[in-house]
ROROPA-195584 format. One record per residue (C-alpha): residue number from 1; residue in one letter; x, y, z. Coordinates in nm, 3 decimals, always signed. Example, Ala and Ser with C-alpha at 12.3 -4.5 7.8 and 13.67 -1.06 7.14 Angstrom:
// residues 2
1	A	+1.230	-0.450	+0.780 .
2	S	+1.367	-0.106	+0.714 .
This chain:
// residues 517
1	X	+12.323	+9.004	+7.911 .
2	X	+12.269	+8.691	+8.132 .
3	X	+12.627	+8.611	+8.048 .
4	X	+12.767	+8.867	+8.250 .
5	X	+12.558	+8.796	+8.555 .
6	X	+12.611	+9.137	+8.666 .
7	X	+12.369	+9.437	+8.727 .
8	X	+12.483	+9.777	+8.762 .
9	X	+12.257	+9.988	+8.967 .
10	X	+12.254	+10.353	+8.979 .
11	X	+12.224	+10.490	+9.284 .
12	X	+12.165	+10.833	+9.347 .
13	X	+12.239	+10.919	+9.679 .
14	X	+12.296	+11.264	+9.884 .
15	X	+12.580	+11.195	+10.177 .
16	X	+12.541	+11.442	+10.394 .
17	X	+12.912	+11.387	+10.559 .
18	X	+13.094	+11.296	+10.224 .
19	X	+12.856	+11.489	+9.983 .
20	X	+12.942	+11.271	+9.652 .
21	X	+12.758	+11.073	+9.426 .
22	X	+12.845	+10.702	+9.424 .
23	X	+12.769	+10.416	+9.156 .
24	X	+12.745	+10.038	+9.272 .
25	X	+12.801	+9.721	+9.070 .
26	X	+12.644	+9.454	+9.231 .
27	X	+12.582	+9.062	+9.184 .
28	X	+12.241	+9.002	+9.010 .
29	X	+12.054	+8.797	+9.330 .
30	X	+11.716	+8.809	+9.145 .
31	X	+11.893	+8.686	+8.836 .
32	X	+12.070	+8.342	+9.007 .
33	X	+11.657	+8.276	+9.038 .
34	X	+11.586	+8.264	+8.675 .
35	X	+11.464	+7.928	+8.556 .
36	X	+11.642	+7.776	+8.233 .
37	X	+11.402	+7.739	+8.005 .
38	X	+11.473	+7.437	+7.775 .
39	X	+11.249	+7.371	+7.434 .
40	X	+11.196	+7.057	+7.303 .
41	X	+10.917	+6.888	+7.002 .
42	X	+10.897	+6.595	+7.213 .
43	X	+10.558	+6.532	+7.390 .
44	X	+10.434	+6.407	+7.718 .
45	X	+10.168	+6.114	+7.717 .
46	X	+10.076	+6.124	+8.040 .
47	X	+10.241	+6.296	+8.370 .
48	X	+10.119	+5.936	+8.539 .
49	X	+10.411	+5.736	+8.525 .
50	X	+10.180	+5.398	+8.505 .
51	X	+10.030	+5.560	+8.164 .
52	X	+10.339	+5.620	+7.912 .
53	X	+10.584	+5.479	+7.734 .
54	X	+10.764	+5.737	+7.568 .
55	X	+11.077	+5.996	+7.574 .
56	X	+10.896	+6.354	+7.637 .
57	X	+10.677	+6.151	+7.919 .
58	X	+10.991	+5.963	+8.055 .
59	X	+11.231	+6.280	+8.041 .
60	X	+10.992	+6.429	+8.268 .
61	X	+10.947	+6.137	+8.495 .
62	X	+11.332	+6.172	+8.528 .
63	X	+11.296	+6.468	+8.712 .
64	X	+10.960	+6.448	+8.959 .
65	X	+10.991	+6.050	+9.001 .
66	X	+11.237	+5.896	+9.197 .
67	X	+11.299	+5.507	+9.147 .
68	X	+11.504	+5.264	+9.367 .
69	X	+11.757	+5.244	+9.097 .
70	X	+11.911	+5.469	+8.828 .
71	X	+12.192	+5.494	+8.603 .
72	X	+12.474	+5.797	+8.624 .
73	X	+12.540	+5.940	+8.296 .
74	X	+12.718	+5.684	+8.063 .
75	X	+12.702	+5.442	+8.316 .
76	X	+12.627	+5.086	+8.232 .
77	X	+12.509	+4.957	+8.556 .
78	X	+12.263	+5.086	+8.775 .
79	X	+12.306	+5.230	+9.157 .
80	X	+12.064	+5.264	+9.423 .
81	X	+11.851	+5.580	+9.416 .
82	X	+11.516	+5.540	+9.658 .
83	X	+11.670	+5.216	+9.771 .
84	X	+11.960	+5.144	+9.969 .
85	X	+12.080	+4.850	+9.854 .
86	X	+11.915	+4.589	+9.597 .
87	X	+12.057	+4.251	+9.453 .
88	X	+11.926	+3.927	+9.321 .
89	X	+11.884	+3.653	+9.569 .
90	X	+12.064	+3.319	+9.436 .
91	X	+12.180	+3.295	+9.128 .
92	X	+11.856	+3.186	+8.920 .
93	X	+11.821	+3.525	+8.864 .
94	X	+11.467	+3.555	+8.927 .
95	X	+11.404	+3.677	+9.258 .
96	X	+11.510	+4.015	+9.324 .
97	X	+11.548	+4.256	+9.640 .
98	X	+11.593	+4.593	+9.755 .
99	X	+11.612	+4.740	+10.100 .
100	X	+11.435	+5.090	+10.071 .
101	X	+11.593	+5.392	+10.210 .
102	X	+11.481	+5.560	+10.557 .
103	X	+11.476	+5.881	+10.486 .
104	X	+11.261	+5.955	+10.222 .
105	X	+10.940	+6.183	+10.193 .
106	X	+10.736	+6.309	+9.871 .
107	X	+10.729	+6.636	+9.834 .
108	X	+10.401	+6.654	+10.041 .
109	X	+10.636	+6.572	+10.328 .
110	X	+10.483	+6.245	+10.364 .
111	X	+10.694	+5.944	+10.425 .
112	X	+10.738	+5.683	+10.184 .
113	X	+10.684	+5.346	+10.253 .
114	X	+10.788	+5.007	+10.097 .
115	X	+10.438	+4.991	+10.052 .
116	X	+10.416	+5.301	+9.823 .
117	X	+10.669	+5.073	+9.611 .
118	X	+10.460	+4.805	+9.584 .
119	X	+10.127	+4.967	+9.515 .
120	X	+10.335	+5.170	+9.225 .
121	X	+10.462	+4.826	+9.017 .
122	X	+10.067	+4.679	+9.115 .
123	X	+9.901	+4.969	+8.980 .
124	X	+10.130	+4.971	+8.692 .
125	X	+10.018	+4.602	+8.613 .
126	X	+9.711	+4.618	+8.690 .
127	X	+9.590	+4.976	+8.438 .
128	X	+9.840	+4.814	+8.152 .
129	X	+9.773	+5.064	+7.951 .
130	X	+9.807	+5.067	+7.575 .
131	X	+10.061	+5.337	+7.558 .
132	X	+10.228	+5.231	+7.946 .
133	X	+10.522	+5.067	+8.069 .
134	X	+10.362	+4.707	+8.151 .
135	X	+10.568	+4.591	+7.870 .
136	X	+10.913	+4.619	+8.008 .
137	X	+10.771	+4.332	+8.291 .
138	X	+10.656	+4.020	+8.156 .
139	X	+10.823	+3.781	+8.426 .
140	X	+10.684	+4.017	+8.715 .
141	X	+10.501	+3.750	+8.901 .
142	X	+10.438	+3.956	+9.237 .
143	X	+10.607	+4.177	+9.462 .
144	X	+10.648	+4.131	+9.845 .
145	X	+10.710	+4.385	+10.124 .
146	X	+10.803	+4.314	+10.525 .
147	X	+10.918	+4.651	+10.688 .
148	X	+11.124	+4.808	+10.437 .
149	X	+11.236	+4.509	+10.212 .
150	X	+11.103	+4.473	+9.881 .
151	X	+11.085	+4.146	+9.675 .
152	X	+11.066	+4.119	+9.342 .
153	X	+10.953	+3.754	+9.247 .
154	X	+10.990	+3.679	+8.798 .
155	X	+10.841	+3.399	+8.601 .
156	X	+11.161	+3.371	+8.433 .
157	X	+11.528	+3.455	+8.449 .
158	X	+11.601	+3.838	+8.395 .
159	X	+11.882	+3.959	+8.428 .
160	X	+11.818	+4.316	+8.303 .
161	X	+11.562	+4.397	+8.608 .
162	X	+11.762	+4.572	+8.774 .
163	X	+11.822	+4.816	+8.459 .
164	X	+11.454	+4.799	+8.417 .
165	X	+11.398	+4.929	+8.793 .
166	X	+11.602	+5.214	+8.708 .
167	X	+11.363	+5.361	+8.408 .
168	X	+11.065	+5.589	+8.410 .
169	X	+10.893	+5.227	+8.466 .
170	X	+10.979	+5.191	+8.844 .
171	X	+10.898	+5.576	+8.928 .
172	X	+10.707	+5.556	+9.273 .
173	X	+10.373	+5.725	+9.353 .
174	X	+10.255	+5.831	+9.665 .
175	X	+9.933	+5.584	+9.749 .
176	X	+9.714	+5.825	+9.834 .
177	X	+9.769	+6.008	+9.561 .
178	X	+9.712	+5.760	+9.230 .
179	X	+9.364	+5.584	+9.213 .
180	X	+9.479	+5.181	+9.178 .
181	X	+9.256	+5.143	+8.886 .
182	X	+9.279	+5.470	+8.667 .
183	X	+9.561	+5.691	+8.553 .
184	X	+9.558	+6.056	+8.748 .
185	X	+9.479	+6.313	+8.484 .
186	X	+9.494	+6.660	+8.700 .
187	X	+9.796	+6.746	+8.561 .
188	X	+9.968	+6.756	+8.869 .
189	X	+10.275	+6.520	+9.029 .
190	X	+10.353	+6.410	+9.382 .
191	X	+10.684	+6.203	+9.381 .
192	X	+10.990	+6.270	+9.514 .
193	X	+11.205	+6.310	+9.256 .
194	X	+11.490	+6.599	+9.215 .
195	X	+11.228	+6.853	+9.140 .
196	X	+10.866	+6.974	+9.195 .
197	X	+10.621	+7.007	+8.915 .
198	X	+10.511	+7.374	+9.010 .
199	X	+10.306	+7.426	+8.701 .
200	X	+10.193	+7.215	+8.396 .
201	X	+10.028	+7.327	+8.080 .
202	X	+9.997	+7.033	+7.824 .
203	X	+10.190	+7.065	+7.511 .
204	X	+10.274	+7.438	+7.612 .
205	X	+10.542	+7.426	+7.906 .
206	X	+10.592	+7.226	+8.269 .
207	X	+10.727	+7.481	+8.568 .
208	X	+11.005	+7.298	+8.778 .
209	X	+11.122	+7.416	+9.107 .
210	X	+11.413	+7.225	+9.301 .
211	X	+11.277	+6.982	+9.549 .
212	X	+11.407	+7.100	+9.867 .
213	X	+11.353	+6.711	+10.052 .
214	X	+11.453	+6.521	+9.810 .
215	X	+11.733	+6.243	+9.942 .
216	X	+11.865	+6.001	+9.700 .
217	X	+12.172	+5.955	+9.460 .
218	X	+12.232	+6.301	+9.327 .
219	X	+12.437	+6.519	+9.562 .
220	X	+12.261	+6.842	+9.395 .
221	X	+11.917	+6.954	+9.290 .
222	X	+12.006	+7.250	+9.031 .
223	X	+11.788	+7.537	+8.987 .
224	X	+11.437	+7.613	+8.856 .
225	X	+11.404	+7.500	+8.467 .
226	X	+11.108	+7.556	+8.250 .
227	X	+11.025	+7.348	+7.942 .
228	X	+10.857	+7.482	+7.653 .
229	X	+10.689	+7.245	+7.411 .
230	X	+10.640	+7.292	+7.071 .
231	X	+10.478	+7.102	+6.780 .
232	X	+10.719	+7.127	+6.486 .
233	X	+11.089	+7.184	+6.458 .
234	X	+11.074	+7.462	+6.280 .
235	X	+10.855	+7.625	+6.573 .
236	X	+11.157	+7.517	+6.795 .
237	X	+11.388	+7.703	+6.561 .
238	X	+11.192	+8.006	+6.584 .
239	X	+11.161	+8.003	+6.930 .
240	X	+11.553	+7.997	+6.959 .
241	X	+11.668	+8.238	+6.706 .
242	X	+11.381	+8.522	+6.891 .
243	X	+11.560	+8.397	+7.230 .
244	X	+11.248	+8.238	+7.383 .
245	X	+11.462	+7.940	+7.483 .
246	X	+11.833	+7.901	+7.666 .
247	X	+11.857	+7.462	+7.563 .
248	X	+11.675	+7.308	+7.286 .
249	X	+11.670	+6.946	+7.278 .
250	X	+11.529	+6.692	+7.046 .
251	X	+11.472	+6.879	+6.801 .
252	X	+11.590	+7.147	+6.540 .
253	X	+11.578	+7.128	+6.213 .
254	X	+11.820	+6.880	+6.034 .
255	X	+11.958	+7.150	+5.781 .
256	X	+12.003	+7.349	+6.092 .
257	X	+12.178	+7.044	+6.314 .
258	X	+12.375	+6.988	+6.029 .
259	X	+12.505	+7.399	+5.989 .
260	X	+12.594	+7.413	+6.386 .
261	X	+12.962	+7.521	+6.437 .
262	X	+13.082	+7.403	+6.734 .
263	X	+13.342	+7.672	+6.753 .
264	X	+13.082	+7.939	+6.765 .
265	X	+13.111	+8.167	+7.049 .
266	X	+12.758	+8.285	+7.088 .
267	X	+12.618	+7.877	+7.194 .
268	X	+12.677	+7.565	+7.309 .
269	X	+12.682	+7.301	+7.078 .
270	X	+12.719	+6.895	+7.230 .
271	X	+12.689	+6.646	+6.950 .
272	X	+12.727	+6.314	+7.044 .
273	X	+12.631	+5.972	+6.933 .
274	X	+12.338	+5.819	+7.003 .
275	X	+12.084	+5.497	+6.978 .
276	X	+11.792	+5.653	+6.912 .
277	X	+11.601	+5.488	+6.578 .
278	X	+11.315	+5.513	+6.360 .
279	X	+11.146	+5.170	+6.254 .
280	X	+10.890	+5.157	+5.972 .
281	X	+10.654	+4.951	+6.157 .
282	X	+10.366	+4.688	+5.959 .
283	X	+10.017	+4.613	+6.122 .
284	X	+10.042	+4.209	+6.045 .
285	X	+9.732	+4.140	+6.184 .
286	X	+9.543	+3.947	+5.948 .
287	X	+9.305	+4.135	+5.830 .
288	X	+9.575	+4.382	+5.720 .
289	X	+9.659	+4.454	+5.328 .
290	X	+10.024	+4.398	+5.542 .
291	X	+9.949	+4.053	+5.674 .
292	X	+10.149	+3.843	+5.428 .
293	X	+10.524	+3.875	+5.496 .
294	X	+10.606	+3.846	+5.119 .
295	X	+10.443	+4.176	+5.112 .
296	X	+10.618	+4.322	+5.413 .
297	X	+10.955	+4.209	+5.246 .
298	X	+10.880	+4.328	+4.939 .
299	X	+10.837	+4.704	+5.116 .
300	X	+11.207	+4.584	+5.283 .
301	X	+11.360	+4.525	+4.920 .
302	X	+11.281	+4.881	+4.790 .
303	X	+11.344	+5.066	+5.061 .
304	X	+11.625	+5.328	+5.051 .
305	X	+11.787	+5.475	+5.274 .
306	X	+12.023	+5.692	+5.126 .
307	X	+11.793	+5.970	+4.997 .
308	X	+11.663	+5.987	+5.366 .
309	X	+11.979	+6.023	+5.552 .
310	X	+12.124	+6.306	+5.309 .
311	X	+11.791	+6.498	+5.169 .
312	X	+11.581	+6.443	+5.449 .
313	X	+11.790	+6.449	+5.767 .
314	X	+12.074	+6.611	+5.586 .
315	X	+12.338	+6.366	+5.724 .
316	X	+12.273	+6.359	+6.110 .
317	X	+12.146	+6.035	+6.112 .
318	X	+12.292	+5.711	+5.981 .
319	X	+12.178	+5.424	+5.763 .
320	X	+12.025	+5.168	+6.027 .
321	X	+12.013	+4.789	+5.908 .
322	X	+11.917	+4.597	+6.212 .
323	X	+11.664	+4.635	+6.481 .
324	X	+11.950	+4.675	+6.792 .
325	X	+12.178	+5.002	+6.647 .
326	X	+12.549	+5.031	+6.638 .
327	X	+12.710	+5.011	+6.995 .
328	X	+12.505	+4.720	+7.098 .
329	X	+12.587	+4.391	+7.162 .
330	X	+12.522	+4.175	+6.922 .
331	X	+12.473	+4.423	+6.677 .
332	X	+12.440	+4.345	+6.302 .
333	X	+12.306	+4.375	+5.961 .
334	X	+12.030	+4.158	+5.844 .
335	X	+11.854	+4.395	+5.629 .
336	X	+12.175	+4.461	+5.463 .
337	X	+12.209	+4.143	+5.421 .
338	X	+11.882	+4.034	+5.288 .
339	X	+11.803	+4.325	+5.112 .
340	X	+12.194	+4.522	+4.986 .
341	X	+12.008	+4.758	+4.757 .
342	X	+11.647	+4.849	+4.609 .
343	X	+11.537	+4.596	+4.389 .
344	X	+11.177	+4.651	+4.241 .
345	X	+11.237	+4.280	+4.006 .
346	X	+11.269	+4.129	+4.374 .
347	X	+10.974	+4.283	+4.500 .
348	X	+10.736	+4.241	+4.168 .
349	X	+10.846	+3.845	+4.219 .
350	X	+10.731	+3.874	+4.641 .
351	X	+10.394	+4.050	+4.555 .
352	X	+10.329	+3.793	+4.241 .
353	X	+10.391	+3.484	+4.518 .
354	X	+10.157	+3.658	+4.734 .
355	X	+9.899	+3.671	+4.527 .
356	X	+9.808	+4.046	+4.569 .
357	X	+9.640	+4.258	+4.342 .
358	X	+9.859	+4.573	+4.235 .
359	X	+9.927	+4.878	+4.327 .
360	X	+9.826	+4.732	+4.666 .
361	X	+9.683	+4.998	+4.883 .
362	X	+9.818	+5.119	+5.222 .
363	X	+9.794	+5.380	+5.482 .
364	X	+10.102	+5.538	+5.650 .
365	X	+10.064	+5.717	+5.932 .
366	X	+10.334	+5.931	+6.116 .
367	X	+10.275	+6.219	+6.370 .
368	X	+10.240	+6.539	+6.341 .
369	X	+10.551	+6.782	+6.235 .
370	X	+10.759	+6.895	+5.906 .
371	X	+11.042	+6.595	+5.991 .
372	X	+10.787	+6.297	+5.989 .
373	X	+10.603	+6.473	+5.660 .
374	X	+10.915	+6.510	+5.429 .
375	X	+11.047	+6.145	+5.622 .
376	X	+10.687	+6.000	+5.472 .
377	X	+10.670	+6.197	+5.155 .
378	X	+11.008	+6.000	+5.067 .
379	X	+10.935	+5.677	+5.176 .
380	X	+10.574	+5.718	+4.974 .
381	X	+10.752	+5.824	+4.684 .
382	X	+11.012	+5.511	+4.626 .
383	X	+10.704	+5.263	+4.707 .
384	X	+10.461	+5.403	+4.463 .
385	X	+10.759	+5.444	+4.166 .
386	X	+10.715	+5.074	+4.169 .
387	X	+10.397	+5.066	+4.069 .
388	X	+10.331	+4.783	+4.336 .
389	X	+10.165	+5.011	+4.629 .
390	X	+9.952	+5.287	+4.613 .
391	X	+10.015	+5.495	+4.955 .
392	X	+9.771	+5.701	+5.145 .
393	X	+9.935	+5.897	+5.410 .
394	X	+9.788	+6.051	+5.710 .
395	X	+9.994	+6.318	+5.999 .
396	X	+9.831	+6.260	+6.287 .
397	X	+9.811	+6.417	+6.659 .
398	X	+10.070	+6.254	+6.906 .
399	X	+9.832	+6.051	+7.172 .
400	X	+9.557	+5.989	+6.900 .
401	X	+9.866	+5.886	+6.650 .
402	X	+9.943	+5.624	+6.956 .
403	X	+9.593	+5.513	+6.999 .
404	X	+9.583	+5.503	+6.649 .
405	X	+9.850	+5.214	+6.551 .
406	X	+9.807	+5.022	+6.933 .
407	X	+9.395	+4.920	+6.768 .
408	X	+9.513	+4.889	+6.446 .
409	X	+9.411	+5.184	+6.267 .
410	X	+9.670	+5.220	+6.001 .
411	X	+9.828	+4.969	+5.776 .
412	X	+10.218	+5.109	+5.804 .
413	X	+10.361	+5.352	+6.069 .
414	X	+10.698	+5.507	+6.178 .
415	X	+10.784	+5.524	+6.544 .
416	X	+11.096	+5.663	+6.682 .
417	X	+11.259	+5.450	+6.951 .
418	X	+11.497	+5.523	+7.288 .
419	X	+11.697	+5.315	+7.434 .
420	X	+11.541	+5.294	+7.848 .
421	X	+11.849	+5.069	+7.974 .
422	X	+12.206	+5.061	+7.809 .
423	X	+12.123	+4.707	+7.680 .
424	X	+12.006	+4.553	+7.358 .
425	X	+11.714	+4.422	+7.565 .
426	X	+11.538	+4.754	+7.510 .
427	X	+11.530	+4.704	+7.157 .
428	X	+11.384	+4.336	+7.145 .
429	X	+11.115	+4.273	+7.393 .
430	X	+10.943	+4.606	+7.395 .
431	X	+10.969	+4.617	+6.999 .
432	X	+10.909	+4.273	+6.891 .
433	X	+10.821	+4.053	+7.220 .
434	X	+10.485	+3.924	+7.328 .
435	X	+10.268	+4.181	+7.370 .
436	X	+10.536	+4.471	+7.251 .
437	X	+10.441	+4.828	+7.233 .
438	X	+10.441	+4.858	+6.899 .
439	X	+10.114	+4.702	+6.900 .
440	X	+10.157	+4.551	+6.558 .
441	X	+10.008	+4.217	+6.597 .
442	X	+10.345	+4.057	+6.543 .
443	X	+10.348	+3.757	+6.782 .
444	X	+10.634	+3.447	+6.789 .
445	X	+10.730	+3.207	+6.951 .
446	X	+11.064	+3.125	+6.828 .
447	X	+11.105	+3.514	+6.886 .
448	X	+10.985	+3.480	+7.242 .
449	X	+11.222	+3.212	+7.320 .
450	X	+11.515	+3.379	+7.161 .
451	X	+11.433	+3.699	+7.381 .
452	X	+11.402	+3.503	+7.695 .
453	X	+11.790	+3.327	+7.602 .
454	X	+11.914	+3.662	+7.609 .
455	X	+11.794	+3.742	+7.936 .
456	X	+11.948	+3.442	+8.113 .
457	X	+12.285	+3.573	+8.084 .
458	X	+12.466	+3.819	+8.359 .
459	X	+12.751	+3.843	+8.160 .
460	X	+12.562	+3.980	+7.846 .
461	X	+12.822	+3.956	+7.617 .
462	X	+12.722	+3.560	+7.645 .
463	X	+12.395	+3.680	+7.485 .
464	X	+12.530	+3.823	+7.150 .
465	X	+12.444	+3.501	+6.924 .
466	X	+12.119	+3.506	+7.071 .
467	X	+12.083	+3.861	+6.960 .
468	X	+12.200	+3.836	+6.631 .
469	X	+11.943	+3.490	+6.583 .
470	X	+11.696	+3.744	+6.677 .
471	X	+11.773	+4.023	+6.480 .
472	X	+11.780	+3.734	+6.167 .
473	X	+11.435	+3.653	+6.231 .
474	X	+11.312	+4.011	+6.251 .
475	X	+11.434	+4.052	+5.916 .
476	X	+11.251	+3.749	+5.784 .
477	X	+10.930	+3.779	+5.915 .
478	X	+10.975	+4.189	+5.857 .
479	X	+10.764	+4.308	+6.131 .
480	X	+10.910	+4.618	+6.066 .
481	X	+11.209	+4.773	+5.832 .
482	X	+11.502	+5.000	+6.047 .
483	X	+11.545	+5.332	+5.856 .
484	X	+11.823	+5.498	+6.073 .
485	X	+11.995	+5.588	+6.345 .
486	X	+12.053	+5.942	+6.473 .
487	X	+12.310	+6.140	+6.651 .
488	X	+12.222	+6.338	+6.946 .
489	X	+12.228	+6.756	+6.952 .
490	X	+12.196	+6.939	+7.228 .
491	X	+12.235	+7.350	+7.174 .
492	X	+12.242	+7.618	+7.460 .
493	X	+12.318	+7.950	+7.537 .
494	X	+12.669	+8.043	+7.585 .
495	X	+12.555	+8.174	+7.918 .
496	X	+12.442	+7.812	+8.035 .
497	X	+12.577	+7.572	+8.221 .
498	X	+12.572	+7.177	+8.162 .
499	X	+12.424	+7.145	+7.879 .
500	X	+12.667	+6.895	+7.798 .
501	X	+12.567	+6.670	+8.029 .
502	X	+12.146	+6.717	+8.028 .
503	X	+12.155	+6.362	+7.812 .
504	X	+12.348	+6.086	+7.734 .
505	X	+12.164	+5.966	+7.400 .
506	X	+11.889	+5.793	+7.658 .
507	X	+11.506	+5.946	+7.682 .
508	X	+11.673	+6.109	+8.057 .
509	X	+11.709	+6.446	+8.110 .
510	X	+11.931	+6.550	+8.361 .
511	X	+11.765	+6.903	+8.398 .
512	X	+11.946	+6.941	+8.748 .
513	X	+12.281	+6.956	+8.528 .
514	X	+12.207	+7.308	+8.401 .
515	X	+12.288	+7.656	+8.524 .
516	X	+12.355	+7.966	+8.469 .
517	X	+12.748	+8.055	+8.409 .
């Protein structure tokens, strides 16, 4: 067993002086070598850092990527990483600098440059992909390099870029490496992150070796992990109870989250809480059936959320109410508010001042897997026991499920959110702002101007009223309903190491955590 860590060897030898017959334990040397192999249902997007938005793509980027900032588990504020020391310049918040580091190569062994910086965020900009990171910089007017100072010059106040530097969004690519006006698509990585990508197989696993020149904020690499992805939980499940994987992450089944004993000797078990959510999201463009928000808030009045927390999820997640979860400033409860329990009279009186023909039809889409089906069979099944919507759902493939919702494919979709930054930022402008990555067609300016109040403010506690104005209008215009928020599990082998800390509720994996006991 790898929790022993031992090997006995039996060694058969004839000593011609002492004439005996000797047995040797030894330490298992090949064994230390072993990669971790960690399973998860999340997907990648795209190993191109300039080409995904998401927490499989990002908890990759994590590892390979280096950026000049990043956050220490449960930290709130960022520290320099690639860079040696950034800061805003002035107090108007909107010009920002960082002083890269000296010493740093990719793990070609060629240097990088300040230049390398700059041609990442460019790039970035300039592809804008659907399913990318553009989103998270809306004020990023240019950026400026002499020697190895970098300036970052906004449009606006922000006074979460720094936090924003520190996500999968400010990973930097070697130049040479990344074509400026298309996303690399070879399956292969050169950054300069904590580890190597040695191998990659899409949707099957991604090979990670230690990167031996790595130089930045972590004082250790860890060892070789492996990550095996799978489609459905339940294929997760399977591949843990046969022993195919040491850490599974994101996710098991929720009946079999909700049995784990953390007293049980044979695993690892870290539950924790976290701000992950799931939004039922509305395509409001206007030639959608969803276009009229008396219709949208009529779906918001009979919503329930009980039977999906306890049947569905079997009580690890809980009831979510407002689009920034609990923990957040500014935090609150406008769709408890608005909307305290299902009320089909409510919503007949919405659809009848809308002027819609009923049972109005729809199409929900979800991705692929047994959690999102029996998630969307529920949710179908209070909406069409009003006999006001008649609901066509669809499971579809991960990147085509993306591609799907960002032209407007489907009429209503769920999409599971992370937080990037520990601020309520990362709920608003990627989810609701101009141009958000929901891709729902919901556009404001009253919500624009309320997310660019918040950002003034260093002291973000100064932006809670803002937030909670915001979070009011989101559940007026009803862009989309929150369904829940959900704790985080991590499992492992009692054998492992660090499990504990591989997350801290955020789409990073701290893969260089884990070992073998």
């Amino acid at each position: 067993m790898r929790s022993i860590r031992l090997r006995i060897l039996a060694i058969l030898a004839v000593l011609v002086i002492a004439g005996v017959v000797a047995w040797q334990l030894l330490p298992a040397d090949e064994g230390d070598s072993d990669p971790v192999v960690v399973g998860t249902t999340d997907a990648v997007t795209s190993l191109d850092p300039a080409g995904a938005y998401d927490a499989g793509s990002w908890a990759m980027y994590s590892n390979v990527y280096q950026s000049l900032m990043t956050f220490r588990a449960g930290a709130i504020v960022p520290e320099p990483d690639a860079a040696e020391n950034c800061g805003f310049i002035g107090g108007k918040l909107q010009t920002y600098q960082c002083e890269l580091r000296d010493d740093l190569t990719f793990s070609d062994g060629k240097k990088i440059t300040a230049e390398d910086v700059k041609y990442s965020f460019d790039r970035m900009m300039e592809i804008k992909t659907d399913a990318g990171p553009s989103v998270l910089f809306p004020s990023l007017k240019n950026v400026v390099v002499e020697g190895r100072m970098i300036t970052f010059n906004l449009s606006a106040r922000d006074a979460t870029f720094p936090q924003k530097l520190a996500t999968g969004a400010g990973s930097i690519v070697e130049k040479d490496a990344y074509s400026e006006h298309k996303l690399r698509n070879d399956n292969k990585v050169m950054g300069s992150g904590p580890y190597v990508l040695k191998s990659y197989e899409p949707g099957v696993k991604a090979e990670l070796v230690p990167n031996s020149r790595y130089k930045g904020a972590l004082t250790k690499t860890g060892g070789p992990v492996t990550v095996r992805y799978y489609k459905q939980s339940e294929d997760l499940l399977a591949a843990w109870n046969s022993g195919r994987v040491d850490v599974t992450h994101r996710q098991l089944p929720p009946s079999t989250l909700a049995a784990l004993n953390p007293g049980d000797a044979d695993k690892r078990v870290t539950e924790a809480d976290s701000a992950e959510i799931r939004n039922l999201v509305f395509n409001v463009r206007k030639d959608s059936p969803l276009a009229d928000r008396r219709v949208r808030q009529a779906i918001a009045a009979v919503i329930d959320r009980g039977p999906l927390v306890s049947d569905v999820f079997k009580g690890t997640v809980e009831p979510l109410y407002s689009l920034i979860p609990q923990g957040y400033v500014g935090h609150s409860t406008p769709f408890f508010d608005a909307y305290p329990s299902p009320d089909t009279e409510r919503a007949e009186a919405l659809m009848r001042e809308a002027g819609v023909q009923t049972p109005l039809s729809v199409t929900f889409a979800h991705r692929e897997g047994d959690d999102y089906v029996k998630e969307t069979k529920e949710i179908k099944r209070q909406l069409e026991a009003t006999g006001l919507f008649k609901v066509t759902a669809k499971a579809v493939e991960w990147t085509q499920f993306q591609k799907g919702y960002a032209s407007g494919e489907y009429d209503m979709y769920t999409v599971g959110w992370l937080p990037d930054y520990p601020d309520p930022d990362t709920f608003s402008q990627p989810l609701v702002g101009r141009d958000n990555t929901l891709h729902n067609g919901y556009t404001s300016k009253k919500m624009d101007q309320l997310i660019s109040s918040t950002l003034e403010y260093s002291d973000r506690s100064r932006a809670s009223a803002d937030f909670k104005e915001l979070q009011k209008l989101v559940g007026e215009d009803v862009p989309l309903v929150p369904l829940w928020q959900k704790k985080d599990y991590v499992v492992a082998k009692a054998d492992v190491s660090g499990s504990q800390y591989l997350t801290d509720g955020t789409g990073v994996w701290r893969l260089w955590e884990l070992g073998w006991i």
